[in-house]
matplotlib code that plots the C-alpha trace (Angstrom):
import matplotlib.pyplot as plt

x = [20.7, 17.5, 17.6, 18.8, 15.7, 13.3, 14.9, 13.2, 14.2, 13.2, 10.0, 12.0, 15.1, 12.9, 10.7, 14.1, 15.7, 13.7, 13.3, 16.8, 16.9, 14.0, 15.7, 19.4, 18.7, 16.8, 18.9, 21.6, 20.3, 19.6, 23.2, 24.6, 22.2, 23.5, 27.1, 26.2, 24.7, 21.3, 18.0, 18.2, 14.4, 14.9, 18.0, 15.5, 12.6, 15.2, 16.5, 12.4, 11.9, 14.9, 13.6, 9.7, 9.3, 12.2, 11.2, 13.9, 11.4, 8.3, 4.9, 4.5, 7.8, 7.4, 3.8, 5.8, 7.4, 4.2, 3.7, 7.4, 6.2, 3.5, 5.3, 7.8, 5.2, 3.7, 7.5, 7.8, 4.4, 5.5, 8.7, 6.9, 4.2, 6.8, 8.8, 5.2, 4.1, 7.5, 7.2, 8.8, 5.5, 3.4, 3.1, 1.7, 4.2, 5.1, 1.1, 0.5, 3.5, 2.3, -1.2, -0.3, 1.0, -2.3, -4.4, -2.7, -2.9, -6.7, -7.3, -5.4, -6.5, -10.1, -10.4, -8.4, -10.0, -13.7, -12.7, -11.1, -13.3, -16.6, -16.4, -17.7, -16.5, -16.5, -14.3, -12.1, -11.4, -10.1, -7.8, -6.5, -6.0, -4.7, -1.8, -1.2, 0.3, 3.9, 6.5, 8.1, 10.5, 11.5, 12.5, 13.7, 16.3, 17.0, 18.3, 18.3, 20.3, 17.2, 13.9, 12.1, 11.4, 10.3, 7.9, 6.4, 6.0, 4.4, 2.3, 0.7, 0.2, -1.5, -4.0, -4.6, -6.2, -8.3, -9.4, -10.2, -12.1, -14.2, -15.1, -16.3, -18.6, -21.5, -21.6, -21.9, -25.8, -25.1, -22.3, -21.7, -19.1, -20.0, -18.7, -15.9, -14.4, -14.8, -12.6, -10.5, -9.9, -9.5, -6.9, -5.0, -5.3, -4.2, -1.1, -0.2, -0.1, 1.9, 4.4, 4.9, 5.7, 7.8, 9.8, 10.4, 11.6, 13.9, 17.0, 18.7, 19.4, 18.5, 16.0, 14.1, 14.5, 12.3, 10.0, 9.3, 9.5, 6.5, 4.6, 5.0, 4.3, 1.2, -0.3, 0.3, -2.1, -4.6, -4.3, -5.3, -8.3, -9.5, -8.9, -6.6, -3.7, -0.2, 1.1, -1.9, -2.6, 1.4, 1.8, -1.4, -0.2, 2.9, 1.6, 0.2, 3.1, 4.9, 3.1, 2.6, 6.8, 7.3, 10.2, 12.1, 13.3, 16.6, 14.7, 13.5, 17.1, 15.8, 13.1, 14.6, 17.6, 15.6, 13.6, 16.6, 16.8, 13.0, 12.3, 14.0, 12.7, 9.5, 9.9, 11.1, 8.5, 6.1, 8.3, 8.3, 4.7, 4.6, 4.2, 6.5, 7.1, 3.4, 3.1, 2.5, -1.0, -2.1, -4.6, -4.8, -7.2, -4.8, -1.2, -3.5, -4.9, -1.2, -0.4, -2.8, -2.0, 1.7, 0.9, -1.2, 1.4, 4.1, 2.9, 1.2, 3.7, 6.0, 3.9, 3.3, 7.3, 7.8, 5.2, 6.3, 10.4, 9.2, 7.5, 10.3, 13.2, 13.8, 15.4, 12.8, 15.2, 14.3, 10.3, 11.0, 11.5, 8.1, 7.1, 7.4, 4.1, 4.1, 4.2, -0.1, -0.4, -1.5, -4.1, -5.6, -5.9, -8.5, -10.4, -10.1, -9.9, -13.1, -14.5, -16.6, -13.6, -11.5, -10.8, -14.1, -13.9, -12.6, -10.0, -8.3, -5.6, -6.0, -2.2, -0.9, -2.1, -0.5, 2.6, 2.4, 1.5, 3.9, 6.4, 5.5, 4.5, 6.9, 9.7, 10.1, 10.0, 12.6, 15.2, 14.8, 15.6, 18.5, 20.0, 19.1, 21.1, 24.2, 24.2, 24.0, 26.3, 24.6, 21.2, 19.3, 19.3, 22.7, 24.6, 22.4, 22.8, 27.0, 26.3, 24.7, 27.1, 30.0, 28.8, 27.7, 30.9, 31.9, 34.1, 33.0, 33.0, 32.5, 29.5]
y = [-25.6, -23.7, -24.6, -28.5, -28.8, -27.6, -29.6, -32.5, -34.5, -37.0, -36.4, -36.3, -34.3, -31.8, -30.5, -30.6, -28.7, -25.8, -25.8, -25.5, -22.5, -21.2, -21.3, -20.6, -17.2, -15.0, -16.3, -15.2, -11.6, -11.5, -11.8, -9.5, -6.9, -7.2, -7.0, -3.8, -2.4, -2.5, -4.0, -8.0, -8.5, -6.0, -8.5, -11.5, -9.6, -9.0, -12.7, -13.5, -10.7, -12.7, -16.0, -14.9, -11.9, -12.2, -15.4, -17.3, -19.9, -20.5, -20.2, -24.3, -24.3, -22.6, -24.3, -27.6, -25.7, -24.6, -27.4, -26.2, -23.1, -23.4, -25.9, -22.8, -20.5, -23.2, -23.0, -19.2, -19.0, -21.5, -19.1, -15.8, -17.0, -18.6, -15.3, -13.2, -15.5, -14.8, -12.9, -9.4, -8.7, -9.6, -6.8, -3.3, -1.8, -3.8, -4.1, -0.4, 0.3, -2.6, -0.8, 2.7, 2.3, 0.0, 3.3, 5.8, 4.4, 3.3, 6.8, 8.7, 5.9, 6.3, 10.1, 10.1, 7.4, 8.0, 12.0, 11.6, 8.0, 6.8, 4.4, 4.3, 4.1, 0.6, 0.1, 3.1, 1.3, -1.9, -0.2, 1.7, -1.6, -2.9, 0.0, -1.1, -4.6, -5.2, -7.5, -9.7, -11.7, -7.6, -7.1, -10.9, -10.2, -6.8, -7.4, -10.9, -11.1, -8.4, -10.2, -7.4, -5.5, -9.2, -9.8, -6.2, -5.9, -10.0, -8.4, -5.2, -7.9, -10.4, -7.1, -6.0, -9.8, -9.8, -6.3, -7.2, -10.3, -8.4, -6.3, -9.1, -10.8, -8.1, -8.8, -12.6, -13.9, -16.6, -17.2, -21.0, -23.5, -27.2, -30.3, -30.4, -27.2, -28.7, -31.8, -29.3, -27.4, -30.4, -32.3, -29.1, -29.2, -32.5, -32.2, -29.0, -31.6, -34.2, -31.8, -30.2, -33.5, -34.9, -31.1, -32.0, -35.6, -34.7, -33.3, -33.1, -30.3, -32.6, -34.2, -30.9, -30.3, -33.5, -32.7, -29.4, -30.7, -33.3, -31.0, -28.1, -30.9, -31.8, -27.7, -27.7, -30.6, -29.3, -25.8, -27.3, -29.2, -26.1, -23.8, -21.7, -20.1, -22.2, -18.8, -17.9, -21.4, -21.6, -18.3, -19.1, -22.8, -21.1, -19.0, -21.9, -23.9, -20.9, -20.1, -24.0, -24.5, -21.3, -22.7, -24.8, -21.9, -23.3, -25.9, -23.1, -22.8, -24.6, -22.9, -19.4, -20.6, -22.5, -18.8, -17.3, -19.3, -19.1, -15.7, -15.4, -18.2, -17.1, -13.3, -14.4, -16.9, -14.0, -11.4, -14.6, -14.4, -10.3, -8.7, -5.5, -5.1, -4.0, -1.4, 0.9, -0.2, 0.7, 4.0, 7.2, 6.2, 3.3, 5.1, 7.9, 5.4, 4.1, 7.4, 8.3, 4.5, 5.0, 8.5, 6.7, 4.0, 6.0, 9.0, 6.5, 4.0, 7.3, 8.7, 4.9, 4.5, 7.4, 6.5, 2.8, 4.1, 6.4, 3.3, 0.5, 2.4, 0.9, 3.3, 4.9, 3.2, 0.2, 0.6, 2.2, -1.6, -1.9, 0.5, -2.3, -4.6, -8.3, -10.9, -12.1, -8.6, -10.6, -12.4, -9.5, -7.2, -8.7, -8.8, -5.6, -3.3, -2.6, -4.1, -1.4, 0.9, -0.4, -3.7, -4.9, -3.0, -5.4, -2.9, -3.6, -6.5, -7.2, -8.8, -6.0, -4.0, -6.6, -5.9, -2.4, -2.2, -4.7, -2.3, 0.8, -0.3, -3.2, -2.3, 0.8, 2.0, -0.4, 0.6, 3.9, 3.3, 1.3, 3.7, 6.6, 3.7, 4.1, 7.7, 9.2, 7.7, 6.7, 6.4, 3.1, -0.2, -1.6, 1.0, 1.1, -3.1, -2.1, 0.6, -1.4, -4.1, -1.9, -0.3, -4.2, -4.7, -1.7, 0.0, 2.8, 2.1, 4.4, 3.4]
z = [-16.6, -17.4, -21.4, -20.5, -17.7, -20.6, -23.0, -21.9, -19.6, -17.3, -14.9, -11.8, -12.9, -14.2, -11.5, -9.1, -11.5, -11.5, -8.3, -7.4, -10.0, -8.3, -4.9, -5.9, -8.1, -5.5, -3.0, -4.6, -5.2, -2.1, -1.1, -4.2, -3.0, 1.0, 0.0, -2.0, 1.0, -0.6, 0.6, 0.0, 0.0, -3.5, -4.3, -4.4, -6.2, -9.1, -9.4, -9.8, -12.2, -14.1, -13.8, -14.6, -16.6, -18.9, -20.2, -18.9, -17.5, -19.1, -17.1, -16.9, -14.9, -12.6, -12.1, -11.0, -8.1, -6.2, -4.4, -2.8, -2.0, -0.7, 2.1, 2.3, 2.6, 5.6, 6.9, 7.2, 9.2, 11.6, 12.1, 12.2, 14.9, 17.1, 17.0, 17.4, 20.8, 22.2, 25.6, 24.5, 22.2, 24.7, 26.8, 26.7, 25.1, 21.9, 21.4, 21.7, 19.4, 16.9, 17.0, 16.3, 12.7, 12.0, 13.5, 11.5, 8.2, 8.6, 9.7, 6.6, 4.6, 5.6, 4.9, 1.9, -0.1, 1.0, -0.1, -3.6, -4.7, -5.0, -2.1, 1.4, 4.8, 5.2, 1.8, 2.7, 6.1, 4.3, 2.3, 5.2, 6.7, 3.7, 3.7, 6.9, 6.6, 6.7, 4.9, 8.0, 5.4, 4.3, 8.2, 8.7, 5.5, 6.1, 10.4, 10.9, 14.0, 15.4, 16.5, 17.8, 14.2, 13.4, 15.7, 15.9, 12.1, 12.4, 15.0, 13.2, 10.2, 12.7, 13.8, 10.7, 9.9, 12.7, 11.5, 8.2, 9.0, 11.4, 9.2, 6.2, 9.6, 8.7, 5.5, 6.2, 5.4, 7.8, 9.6, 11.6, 12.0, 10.4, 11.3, 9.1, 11.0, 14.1, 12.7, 11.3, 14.6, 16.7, 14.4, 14.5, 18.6, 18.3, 15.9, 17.9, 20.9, 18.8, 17.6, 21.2, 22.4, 20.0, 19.9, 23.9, 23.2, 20.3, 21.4, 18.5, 15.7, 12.9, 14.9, 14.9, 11.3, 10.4, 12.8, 11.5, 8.0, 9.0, 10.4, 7.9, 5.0, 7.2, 7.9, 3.5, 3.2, 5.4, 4.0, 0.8, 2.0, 3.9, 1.3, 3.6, 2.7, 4.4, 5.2, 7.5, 8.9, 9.4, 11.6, 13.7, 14.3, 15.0, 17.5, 19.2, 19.4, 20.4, 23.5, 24.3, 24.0, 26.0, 27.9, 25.0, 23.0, 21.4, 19.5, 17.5, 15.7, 12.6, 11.7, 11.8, 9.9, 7.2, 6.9, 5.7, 2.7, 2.2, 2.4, -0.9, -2.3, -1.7, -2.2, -6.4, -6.6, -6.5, -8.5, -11.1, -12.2, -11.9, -15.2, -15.1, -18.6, -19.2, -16.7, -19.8, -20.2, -17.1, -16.9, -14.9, -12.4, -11.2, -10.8, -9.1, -6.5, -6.2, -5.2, -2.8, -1.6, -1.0, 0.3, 3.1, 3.6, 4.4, 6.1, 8.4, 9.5, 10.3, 12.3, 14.1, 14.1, 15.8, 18.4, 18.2, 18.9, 21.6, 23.8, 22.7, 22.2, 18.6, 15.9, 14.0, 10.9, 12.0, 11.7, 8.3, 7.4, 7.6, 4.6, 2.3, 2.2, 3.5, 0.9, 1.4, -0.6, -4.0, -1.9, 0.2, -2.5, -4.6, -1.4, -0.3, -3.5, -4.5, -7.8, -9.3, -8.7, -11.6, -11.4, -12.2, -15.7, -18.5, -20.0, -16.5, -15.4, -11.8, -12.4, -14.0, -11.0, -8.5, -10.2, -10.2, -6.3, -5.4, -7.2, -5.8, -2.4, -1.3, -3.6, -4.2, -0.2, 0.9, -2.1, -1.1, 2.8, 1.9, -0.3, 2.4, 4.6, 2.4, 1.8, 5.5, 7.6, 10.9, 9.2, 8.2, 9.5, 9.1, 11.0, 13.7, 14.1, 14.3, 16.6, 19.0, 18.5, 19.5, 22.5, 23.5, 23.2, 25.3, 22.4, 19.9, 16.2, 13.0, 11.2]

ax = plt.figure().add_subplot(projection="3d")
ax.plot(x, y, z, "-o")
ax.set_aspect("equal")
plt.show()
């Protein structure tokens, strides 16, 4: 398929071509990796490093599938902020649990970078915020029949945001809304409106699957003429609609089952364009701030997931899903990595580092829960789904 779609044929084949190989070969890591017992958010990360790094498709192909992701990227958000507005993260609990993993890796984060770098407290902060996000697609793949680790990992995400855009308001000469916000803001109110009351009217399945295909092709338009990212605009339209369809919760079915397919779609999409095979040619200065960043990572979120079990009563192997980072890492981290540490330097790829802290930081914690999963029995995610299952079920079963 791959060597007849770049063979030349015609326009329309082409781009659908890719794009199913696109979709079918993470999804289908995704699933070798689950039936291994292994972490299928690692599965899809592979079949993109097969697709992208290897060569197998060439750098214009997979330019013709963007468009698609970034609707699947719209598509995801509207899942993940429907599941975050749901009533069993908003309460004291769930916010005090999400909050403790964002407050210990911005504290670690804070000391340790302002101690061992150049940089002050405002940068150290951002990068202890930075350490803080968490992958919701890694959690969404890893339990999908749980939506608790879901929406509490969407939540510390959604906090660390807010924290990180409070702290770029100081250093705003001027900051207003213009008229073209305001038209932007009210024609989301209004398709927000639209889309509540069509979800109401429509009572079937594949009703609800158009709907939500109009409307996520509508927040990918207007994510490109506001220069916002569909995953961001997505969850907080999401959110919205969430809280406004409180009491029509079935509907929902669609979205959570079209996330399942996404999530590796868009998980190898990014693997695609990583550049793994250079890691070589990266310095000291970065695999030492790697370190200290993965250091800060995980010593942080334990000490929130214990916290975060204590108040929710969640397995503490079910927070360590949120180790890995969330997949707007490649679009914070310019932003929040300081320039005139190393990126700014010209000897220095900011897409080799990308890869590398995708690697380290996303990949690399997840494949080592799921093989700490498979190596002590009673230990990692998947047993403690069956557990639960069978004493739901009233009977006792060996995990």
């Amino acid at each position: 398929m791959v060597y007849l779609a770049q063979s030349g044929p015609a326009p329309l084949t082409e781009p659908s071509t890719y794009l199913g190989i696109v979709l079918v070969i993470p999804i289908l890591g995704a699933r070798l990796f689950r039936n291994c017992r292994l972490s299928p958010p690692v599965g899809a990360i592979a079949g993109g490093f097969l697709l992208g790094p290897t060569g197998l498709l060439s750098t214009s192909a997979l330019q013709t599938v963007q468009p698609f992701i970034a609707l699947g990227f719209a598509w995801v958000g509207l899942y993940l902020g429907a599941t975050c507005s749901r009533p069993v993260t908003l309460n004291r609990r769930t916010v005090i649990a999400a909050a403790a993993p964002v407050i210990g890796c911005t504290l670690i984060g804070s000391a340790l970078f302002s101690w061992m770098y150049p940089l002050d407290l405002k940068e150290s902060l951002r990068l202890g915020l930075l350490a803080s996000t968490t992958a919701p697609l890694f959690v969404q793949l890893t339990v999908p029949e749980r939506r608790e680790p879901l929406a509490q990992a969407t939540l510390v995400s959604a906090f660390v945001l807010i924290l990180l855009g409070l702290t770029v308001v100081p250093d705003l000469e001027s900051f207003g809304l213009s008229k073209r916000a305001f038209a932007v803001a009210g024609l989301l109110i209004l398709l927000l409106e639209l889309t509540y009351r069509c979800y109401r009217a429509v009572r079937t399945e594949p009703g609800h699957y158009v709907l939500f295909i109009l409307v996520g092709g509508a927040l990918t338009g207007l994510s490109y003429y506001c220069e916002i990212h569909p995953l961001l605009l997505g969850a907080g339209f999401g959110f919205g609609f969430g809280l406004r369809a409180r009491a029509f919760r079935d509907g929902l079915k669609p979205l959570e089952d079209s996330s399942a397919h996404l999530g590796p779609f868009i998980l190898g999409n990014i693997a695609a364009h990583l550049q793994p095979h250079r890691l070589a040619d990266l310095g000291a200065i970065e695999w030492e701030f790697l370190a200290v960043y993965l250091l800060t990572l995980v010593t942080g979120k334990t000490l929130g997931g214990i916290l975060g079990s204590r108040l929710t009563g969640a397995p503490v192997g079910i927070w360590t899903l949120s180790y890995a980072q969330g997949v707007a890492l490649p679009l914070l981290v310019p932003l929040v990595v300081p320039a005139h540490l190393f990126l700014g330097a010209r000897a220095h790829d900011p897409v080799l580092f990308l890869t590398a802290l995708f690697l380290s930081a996303g990949v690399l914690p997840a494949l080592i829960v799921s093989l700490c999963s498979n190596s002590r029995r009673g230990s990692g995610s998947q047993p403690v789904v069956r557990r639960e299952r069978a004493a739901a079920s009233g009977g006792i079963g060996l995990v």
